[in-house]
DOGUGU-266093 format. One line per 2 residues: number of its first residue (from 1); their letters; for each residue x, y, z of N, C-alpha, C. Coordinates in steps of 0.1 Angstrom, whole numbers, padded with zeros to 4 digits. Example, Ala and Ser with C-alpha at 12.3 -4.5 7.8 and 13.67 -1.06 7.14 Angstrom:
1 = as = 0132/-0057/0078/0123/-0045/0078/0132/-0033/0078 | 0128/-0022/0071/0137/-0011/0071/0129/0000/0079
REM end
This chain:
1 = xx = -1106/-0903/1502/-1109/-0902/1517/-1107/-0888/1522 | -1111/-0885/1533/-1109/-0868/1537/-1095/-0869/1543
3 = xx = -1088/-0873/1543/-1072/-0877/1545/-1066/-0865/1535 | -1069/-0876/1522/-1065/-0871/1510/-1070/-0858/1506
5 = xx = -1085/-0856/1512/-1087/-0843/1507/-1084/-0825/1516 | -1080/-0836/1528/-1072/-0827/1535/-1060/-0823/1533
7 = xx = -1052/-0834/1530/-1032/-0828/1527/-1037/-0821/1513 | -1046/-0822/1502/-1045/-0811/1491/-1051/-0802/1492
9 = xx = -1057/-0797/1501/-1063/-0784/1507/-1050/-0778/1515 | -1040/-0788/1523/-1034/-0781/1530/-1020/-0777/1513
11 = xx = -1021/-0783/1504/-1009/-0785/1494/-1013/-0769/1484 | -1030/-0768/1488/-1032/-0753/1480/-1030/-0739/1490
13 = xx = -1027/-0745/1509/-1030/-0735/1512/-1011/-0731/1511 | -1004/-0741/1515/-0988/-0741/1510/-0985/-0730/1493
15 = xx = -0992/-0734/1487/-0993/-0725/1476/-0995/-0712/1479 | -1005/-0710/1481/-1007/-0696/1485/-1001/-0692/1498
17 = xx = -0994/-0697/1506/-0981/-0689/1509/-0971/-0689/1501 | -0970/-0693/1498/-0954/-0694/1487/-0957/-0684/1481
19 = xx = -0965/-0678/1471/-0966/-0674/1458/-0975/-0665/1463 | -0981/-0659/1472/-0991/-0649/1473/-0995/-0645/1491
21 = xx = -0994/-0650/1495/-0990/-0645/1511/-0983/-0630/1511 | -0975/-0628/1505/-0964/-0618/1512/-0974/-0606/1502
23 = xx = -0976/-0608/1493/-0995/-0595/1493/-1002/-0595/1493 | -1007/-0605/1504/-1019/-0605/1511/-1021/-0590/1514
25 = xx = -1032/-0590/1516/-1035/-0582/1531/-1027/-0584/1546 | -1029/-0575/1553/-1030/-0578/1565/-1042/-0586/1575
27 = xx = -1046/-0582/1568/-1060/-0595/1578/-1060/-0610/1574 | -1059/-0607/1566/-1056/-0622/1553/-1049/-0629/1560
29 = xx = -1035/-0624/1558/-1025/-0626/1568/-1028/-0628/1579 | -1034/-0624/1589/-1039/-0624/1605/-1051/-0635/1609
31 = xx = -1055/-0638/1594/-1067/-0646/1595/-1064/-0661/1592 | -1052/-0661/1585/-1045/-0675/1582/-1034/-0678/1593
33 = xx = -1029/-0671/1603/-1023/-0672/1610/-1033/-0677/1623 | -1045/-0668/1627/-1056/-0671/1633/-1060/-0687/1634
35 = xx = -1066/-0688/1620/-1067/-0707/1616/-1063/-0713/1619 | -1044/-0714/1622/-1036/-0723/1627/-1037/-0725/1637
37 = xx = -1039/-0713/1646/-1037/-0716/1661/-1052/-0724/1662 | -1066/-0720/1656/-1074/-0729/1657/-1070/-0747/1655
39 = xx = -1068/-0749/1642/-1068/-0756/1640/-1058/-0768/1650 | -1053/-0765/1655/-1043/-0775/1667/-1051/-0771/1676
41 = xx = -1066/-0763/1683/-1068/-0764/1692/-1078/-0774/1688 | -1082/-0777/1676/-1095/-0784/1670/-1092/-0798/1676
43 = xx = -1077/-0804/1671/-1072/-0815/1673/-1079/-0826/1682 | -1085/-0831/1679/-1088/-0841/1692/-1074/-0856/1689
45 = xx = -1074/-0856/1679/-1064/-0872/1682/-1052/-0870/1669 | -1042/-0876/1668/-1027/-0873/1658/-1032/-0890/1649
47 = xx = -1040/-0889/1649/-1043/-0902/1637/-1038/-0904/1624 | -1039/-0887/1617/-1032/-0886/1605/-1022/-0879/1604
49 = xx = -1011/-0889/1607/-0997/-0886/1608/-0995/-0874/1596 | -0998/-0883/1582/-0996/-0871/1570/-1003/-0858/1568
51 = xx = -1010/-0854/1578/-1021/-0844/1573/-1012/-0834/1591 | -1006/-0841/1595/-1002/-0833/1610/-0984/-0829/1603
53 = xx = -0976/-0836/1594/-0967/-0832/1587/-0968/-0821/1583 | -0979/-0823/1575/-0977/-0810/1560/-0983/-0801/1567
55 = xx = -0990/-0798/1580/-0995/-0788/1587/-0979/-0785/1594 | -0971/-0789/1600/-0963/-0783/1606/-0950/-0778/1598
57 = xx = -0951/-0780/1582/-0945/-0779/1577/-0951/-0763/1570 | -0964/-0767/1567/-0968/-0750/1567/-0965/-0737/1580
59 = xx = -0967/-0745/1588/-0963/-0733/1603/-0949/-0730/1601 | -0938/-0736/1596/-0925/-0734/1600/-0925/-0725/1582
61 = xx = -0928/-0729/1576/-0929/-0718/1563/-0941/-0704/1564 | -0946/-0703/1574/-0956/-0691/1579/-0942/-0690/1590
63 = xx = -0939/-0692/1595/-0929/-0683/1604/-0916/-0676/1598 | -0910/-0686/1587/-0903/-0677/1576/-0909/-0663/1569
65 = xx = -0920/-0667/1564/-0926/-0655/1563/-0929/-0647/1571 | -0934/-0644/1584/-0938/-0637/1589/-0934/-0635/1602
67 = xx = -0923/-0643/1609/-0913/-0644/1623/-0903/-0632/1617 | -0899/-0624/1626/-0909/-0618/1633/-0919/-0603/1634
69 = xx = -0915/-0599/1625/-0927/-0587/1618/-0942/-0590/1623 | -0945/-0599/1613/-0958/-0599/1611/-0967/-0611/1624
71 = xx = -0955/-0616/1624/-0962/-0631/1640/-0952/-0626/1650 | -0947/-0619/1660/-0938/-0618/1669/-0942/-0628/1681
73 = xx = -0955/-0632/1680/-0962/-0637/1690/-0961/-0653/1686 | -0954/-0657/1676/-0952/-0674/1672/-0950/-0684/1678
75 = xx = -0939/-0678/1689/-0935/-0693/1698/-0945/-0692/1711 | -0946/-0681/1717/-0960/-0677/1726/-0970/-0683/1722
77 = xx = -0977/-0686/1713/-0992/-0691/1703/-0988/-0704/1706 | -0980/-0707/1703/-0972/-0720/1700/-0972/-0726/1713
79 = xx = -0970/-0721/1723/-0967/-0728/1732/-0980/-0727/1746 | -0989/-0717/1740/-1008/-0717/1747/-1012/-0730/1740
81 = xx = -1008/-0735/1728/-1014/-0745/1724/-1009/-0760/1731 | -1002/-0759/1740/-0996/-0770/1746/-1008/-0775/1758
83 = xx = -1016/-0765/1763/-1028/-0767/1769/-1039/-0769/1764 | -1041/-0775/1753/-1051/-0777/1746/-1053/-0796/1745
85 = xx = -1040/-0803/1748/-1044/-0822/1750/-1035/-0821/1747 | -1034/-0836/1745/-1020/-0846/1742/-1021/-0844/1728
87 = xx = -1027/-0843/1721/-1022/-0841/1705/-1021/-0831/1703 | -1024/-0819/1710/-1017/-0811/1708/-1001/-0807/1708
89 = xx = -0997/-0815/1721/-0983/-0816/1725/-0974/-0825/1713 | -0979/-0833/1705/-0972/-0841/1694/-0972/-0827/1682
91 = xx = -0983/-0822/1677/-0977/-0811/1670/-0973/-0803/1673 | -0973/-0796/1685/-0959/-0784/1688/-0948/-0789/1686
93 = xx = -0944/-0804/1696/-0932/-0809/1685/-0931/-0813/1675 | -0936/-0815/1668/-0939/-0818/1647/-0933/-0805/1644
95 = xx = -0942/-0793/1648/-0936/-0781/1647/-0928/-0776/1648 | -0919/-0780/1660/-0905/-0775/1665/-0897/-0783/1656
97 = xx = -0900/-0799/1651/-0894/-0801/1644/-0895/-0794/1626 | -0903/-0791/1627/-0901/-0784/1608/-0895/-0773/1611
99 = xx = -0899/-0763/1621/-0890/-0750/1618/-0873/-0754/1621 | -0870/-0766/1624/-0857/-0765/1629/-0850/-0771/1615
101 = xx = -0860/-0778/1607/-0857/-0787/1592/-0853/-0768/1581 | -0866/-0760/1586/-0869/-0754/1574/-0854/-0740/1579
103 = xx = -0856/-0739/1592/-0847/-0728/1595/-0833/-0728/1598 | -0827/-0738/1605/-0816/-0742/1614/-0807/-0749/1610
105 = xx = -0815/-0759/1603/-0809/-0773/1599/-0797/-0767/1590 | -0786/-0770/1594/-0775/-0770/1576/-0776/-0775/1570
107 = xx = -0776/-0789/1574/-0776/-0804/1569/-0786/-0803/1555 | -0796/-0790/1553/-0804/-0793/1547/-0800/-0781/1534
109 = xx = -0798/-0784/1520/-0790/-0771/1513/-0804/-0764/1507 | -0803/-0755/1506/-0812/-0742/1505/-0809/-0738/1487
111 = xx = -0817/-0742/1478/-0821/-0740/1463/-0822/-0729/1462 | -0815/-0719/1449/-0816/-0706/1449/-0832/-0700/1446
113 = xx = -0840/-0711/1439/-0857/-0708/1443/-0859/-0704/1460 | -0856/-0720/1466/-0858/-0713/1479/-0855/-0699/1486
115 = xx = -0843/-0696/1483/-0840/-0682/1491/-0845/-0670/1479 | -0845/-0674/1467/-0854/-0663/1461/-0870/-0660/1468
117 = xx = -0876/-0672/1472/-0889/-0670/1477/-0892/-0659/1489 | -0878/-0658/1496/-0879/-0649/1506/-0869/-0640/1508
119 = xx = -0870/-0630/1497/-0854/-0626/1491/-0850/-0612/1506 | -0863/-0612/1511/-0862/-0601/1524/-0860/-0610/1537
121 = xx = -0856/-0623/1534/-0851/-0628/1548/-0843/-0639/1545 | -0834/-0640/1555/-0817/-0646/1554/-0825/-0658/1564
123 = xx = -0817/-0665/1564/-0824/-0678/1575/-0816/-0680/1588 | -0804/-0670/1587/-0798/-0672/1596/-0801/-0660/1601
125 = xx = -0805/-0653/1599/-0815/-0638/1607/-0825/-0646/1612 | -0830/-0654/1609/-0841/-0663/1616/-0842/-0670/1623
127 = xx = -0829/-0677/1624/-0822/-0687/1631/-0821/-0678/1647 | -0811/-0666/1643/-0809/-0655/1653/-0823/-0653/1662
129 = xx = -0831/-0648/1656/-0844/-0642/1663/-0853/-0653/1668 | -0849/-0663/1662/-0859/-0672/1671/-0849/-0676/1689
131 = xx = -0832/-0673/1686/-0825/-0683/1697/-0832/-0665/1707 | -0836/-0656/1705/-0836/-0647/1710/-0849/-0648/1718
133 = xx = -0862/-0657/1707/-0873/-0655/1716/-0874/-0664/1725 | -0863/-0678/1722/-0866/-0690/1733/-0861/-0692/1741
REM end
């Protein structure tokens, strides 16, 4: 089903942040960042609950990467897309909720893979700079 062949499109683009994002390009960079904000304005309806997960689960791991150097403009983007319908307003909060899982959360213990993945950012530096932008 395009369900399915959507969350493994979104499970290769997860990949390639993980493992190849951080030497990207800069447009690369700018151009996958770009997509996202597209893609929530695309939204017409939150039908697929699983394919609106693993999307906001990529945005809160694109803000690790890139909050705030490379996206300073994250929660701004983020919150132009609140005028785009009502499904859009379910993924901002999908989204508010994964960066708070991926960033904030204690409750959630952090794998020395994980913090190796982003050996140039602390999460509580990120924790910091987000209570700064909101």
């Amino acid at each position: 089903s395009d369900q399915h062949i959507q969350f493994f499109l979104l499970q290769v683009v997860e990949h390639q942040v993980r493992t190849r994002h951080a030497s990207a390009s800069a447009g690369a960079q700018a151009k996958l960042r770009d997509t996202f904000v597209s893609w929530i304005k695309a939204q017409e309806s939150t039908k697929e609950r699983l394919i609106v997960r693993k999307f906001s689960q990529l945005c809160a791991l694109l803000l690790v990467c890139d909050y705030p150097e490379k996206w300073p403009t994250f929660f701004g983007d983020l919150i132009e897309c609140l005028s785009f319908g009502l499904s859009s307003i379910e993924i901002y909060l999908r989204i508010l909720l994964a960066v708070n899982e991926e960033v904030a959360d204690k409750d959630v213990p952090r794998t020395r893979e994980e913090l190796k993945e982003h050996p140039h950012k602390r999460y509580d530096e990120i924790a910091v700079q987000i209570g700064r932008a909101v």
